[in-house]
C-alpha positions in Angstrom: 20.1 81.1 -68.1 19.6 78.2 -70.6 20.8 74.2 -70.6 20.9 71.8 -72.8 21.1 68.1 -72.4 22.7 66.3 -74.8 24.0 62.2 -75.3 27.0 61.1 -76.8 27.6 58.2 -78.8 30.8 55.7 -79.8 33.1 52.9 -80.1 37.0 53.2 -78.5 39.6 51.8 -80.4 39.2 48.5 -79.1 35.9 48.2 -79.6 34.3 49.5 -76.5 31.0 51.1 -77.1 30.7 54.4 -74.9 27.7 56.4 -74.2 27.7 59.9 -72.1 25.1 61.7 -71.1 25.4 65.3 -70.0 24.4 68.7 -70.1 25.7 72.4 -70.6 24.5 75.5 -68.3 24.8 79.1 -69.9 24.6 82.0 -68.5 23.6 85.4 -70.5 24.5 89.2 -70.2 23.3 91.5 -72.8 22.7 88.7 -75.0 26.0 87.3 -75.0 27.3 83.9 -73.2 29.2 84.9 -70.0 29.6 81.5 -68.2 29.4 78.1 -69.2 29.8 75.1 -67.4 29.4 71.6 -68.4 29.0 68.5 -66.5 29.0 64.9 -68.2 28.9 61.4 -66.6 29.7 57.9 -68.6 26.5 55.7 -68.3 27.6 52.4 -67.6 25.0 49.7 -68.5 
């Protein structure tokens, strides 16, 4: 199994800045990716 945890950065259209946080969980077979599931939530400040 490995996860990564990642942020995410930007400005809508009008001007709204965004930020997301989130991470991705993979799981391995033989070397190869055989699930991956990602979960993400907008921070609001």
């Amino acid at each position: 199994m490995g996860v990564s945890e990642w942020t995410l950065t930007g400005t809508t259209t009008s001007g709204v800045r965004l930020e997301v946080r989130g991470t991705d969980h993979y799981e391995f077979r033989a070397g190869k990716v055989v699930r991956k599931d990602a979960y993400w939530k907008i921070v609001e400040k």
